[in-house]
C-alpha positions in Angstrom: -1.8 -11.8 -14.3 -2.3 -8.0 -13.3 0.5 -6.4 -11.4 -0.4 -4.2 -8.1 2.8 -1.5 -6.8 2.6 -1.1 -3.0 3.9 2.5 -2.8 4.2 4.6 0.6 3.0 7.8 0.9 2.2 10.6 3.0 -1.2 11.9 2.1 -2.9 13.9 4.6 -0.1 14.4 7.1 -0.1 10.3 7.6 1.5 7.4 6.1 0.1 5.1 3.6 0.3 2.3 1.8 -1.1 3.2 -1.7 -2.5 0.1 -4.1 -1.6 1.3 -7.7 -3.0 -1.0 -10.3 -5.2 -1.5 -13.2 -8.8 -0.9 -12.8 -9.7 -4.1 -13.2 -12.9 -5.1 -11.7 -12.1 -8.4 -9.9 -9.3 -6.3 -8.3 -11.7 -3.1 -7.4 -14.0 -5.3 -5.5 -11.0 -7.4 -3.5 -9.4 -3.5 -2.6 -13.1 -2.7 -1.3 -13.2 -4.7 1.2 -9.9 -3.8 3.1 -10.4 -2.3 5.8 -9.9 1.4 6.0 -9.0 1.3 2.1 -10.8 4.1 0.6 -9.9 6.0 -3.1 -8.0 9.4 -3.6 -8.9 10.9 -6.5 -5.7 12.7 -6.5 -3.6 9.9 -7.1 -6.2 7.8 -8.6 -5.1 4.8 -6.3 -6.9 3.0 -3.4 -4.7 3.7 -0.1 -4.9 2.2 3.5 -3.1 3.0 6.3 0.6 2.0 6.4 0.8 -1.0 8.9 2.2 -4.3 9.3 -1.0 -6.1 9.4 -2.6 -3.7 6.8 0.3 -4.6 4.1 -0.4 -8.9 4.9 -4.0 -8.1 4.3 -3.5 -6.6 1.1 -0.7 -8.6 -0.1 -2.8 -11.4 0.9 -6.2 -10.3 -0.7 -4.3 -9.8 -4.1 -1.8 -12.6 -4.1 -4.8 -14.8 -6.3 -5.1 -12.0 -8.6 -2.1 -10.0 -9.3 1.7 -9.8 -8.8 2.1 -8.0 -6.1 5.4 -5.2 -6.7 7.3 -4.3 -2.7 10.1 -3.1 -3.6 9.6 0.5 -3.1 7.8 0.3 -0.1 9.9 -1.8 1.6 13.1 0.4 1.0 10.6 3.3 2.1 10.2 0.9 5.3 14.4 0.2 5.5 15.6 4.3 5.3 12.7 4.9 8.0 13.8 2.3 10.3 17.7 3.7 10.1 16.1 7.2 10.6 14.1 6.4 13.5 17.1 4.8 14.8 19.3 7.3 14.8 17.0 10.3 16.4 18.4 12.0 19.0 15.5 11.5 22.1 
């Protein structure tokens, strides 16, 4: 089974959730069809807008065909939350 990294990034002054993985076809096709996803060909990775409902549709859309690696993005999601928490309005 393939393994897909969830990574955030900011790529265009917005956030993002970018798909690294191998180029595998079967995966290529299933990335496609997210909505919003599109390809940087900077990074070389498919990206789609950092949401909540963006990161269950691509967790979900892979789950059958790859291992799908959080980690990173959700400590990216734990510091932000503690930052945002702690702004001075």
């Amino acid at each position: 089974m393939e393994i897909a990294t969830l990574l955030p990034h900011i790529h265009r002054g917005a956030e993002y959730i970018f798909i690294h993985c191998v180029q595998a076809k079967a995966l290529k096709e299933v990335i496609k069809r997210l909505p919003g996803a599109r390809w940087s060909r900077t990074y070389k990775a498919w990206y789609v807008p950092l949401s909540l409902d963006n990161y269950q549709r691509v967790c979900q859309s892979l789950a059958p065909l790859a291992s799908v690696e959080t980690t990173v993005l959700r400590n990216y999601l734990i510091k932000r939350k503690n930052v945002q928490a702690t702004k001075i309005p």
